[in-house]
C-alpha positions, 0 to 999 in steps of 0.5 A: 083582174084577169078572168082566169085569176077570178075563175081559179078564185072561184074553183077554189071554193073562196070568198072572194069578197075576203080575199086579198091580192100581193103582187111583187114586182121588179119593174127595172129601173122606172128611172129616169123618166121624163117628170114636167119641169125637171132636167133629165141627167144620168143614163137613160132609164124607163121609156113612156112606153115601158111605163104604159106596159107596167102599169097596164100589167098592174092593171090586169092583176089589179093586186090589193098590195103592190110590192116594187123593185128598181124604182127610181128616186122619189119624182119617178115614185111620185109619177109612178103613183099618178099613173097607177091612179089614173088607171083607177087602182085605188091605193090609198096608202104608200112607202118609199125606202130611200136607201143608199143605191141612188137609182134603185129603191123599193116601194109599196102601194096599198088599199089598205092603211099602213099603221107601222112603219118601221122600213131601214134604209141605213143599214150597214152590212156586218162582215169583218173586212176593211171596206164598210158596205150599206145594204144598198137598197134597205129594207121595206118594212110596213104593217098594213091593217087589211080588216079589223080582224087582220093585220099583216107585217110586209117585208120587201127587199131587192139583195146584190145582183151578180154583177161585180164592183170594186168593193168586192165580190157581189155574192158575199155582199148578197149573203150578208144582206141575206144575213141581214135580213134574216136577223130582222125576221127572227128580231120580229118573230121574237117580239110577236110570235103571232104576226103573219108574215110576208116577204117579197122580192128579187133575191138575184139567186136561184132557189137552191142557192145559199141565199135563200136558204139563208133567208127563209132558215131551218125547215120544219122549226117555228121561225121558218118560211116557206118560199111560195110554189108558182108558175104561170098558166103556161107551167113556166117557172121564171121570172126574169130573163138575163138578156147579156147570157140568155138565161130565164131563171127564178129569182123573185119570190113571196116567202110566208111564215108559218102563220100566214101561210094556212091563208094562203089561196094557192089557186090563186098564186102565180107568175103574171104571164103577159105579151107585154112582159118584156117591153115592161121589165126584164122580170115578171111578177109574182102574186098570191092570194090570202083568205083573212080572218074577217070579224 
């Protein structure tokens, strides 16, 4: 863990022996690789070097949870999982959504043990029109057990980019993905008002747009969440930059429920500032801090 993430740890008053570390990342298309004994087919994908600077990235954040976007097919994830161990990450556990996008899938890496499973990668959109759409990349949804005393319940989505396709226009497509989401969350909140909740992702929309709003709900009432404030040690607030208009925008979030969120370490929340940012990915990472209950 980078020394400046320990020190504002410390300054924070925590018990970092307690603490844990989520980091969400959009590592742009870790596909294809060249995986040993397989033929490369497709559009040419993550280069070794850019592989090396995510990895070294996770690295230096070293989170305890690792949430992904933009992985590739399951060889790519399989991969992905040995250079992470390689570089001594230690995680132990691991969920792969195989949803209809066949190039761009989410994933998750823990130290902790996954003990609910429960992620859709068969979801259909529900608008009222002639041509049936899938969320194209489903939805990540685990529990992880991080003490005896606490468990957590992991969303992770990566919604429709801004790029147009024949079925139609992507910001309708965006919002009823949204939609979709927030459904799920309400259905979980129902069944157990008690679970912390945390979502991450790459939502293609700035915070102000309807996108969010559509996802985190109606301020101030008990389903809510609250999309964390971040910045890196710079001030700076993006997480991605769109090379083709040369814009830098915020569209990468941790979003808590009202439940998780009096754990959270906000001296310990952040986007990842490296000089390797952008000969990893086109977005940089976004972590929080959470100080659990312990037995």
């Amino acid at each position: 863990m980078p020394r400046w993430i320990f020190l504002l740890l410390i300054c924070a008053g925590t018990a970092w022996g307690d603490d844990f570390i989520f980091a969400g990342y959009n590592v742009e298309n870790y596909a294809p690789l060249v995986i040993p004994g397989q033929t490369q087919t497709g559009r040419p994908g993550k280069s070794a070097e850019a592989a090396r600077a995510v990895v070294q990235i996770v690295q230096e954040i070293s989170p305890d949870l690792l949430g992904v976007c933009e992985m590739g097919s399951v060889p790519q994830f399989e991969e992905f999982r040995k250079r992470l161990a390689d570089a001594g990450l230690g995680y132990r556990d691991f969920e792969f959504v195989d949803g209809p996008d066949p190039d761009r899938h989410l994933a998750l890496a823990s130290r902790f043990p996954i003990i609910a499973r429960h992620s859709l990668a068969d979801l259909p959109c529900e608008a009222g029109n002639a041509i049936r759409r899938k969320v194209r990349r489903g939805i990540l949804d685990v529990t992880v057990q991080v003490n005896p005393a606490f468990k957590l319940r992991i969303l992770g989505v990566h919604l429709k980019s801004k790029r147009f396709t024949p079925e139609g226009s992507p910001d309708l497509e965006r919002r009823e993905e949204a939609h979709l989401l927030r459904k799920h969350i309400d259905q979980i909140q129902a069944a157990d008002p008690t679970m912390p909740l945390l979502v991450f992702g790459d939502f293609n929309d700035t915070k102000a747009q309807p996108t969010l709003h559509e996802v985190t709900g109606l301020r101030g009432t008990p389903g809510s969440l609250t999309a964390l404030a971040l910045a890196d040690r710079e001030g700076d607030h993006w997480t991605y930059y769109w090379k083709m208009e040369d814009v830098y925008q915020r569209i990468d979030y941790l979003l808590v429920n009202r439940i998780l969120a009096p754990l959270v370490v906000h001296a310990g929340c952040g986007i990842y500032r490296s000089p390797l940012w952008n000969v990893a990915s086109d977005h940089r990472p976004v972590f929080a801090a959470f100080h659990p209950p312990t037995p």
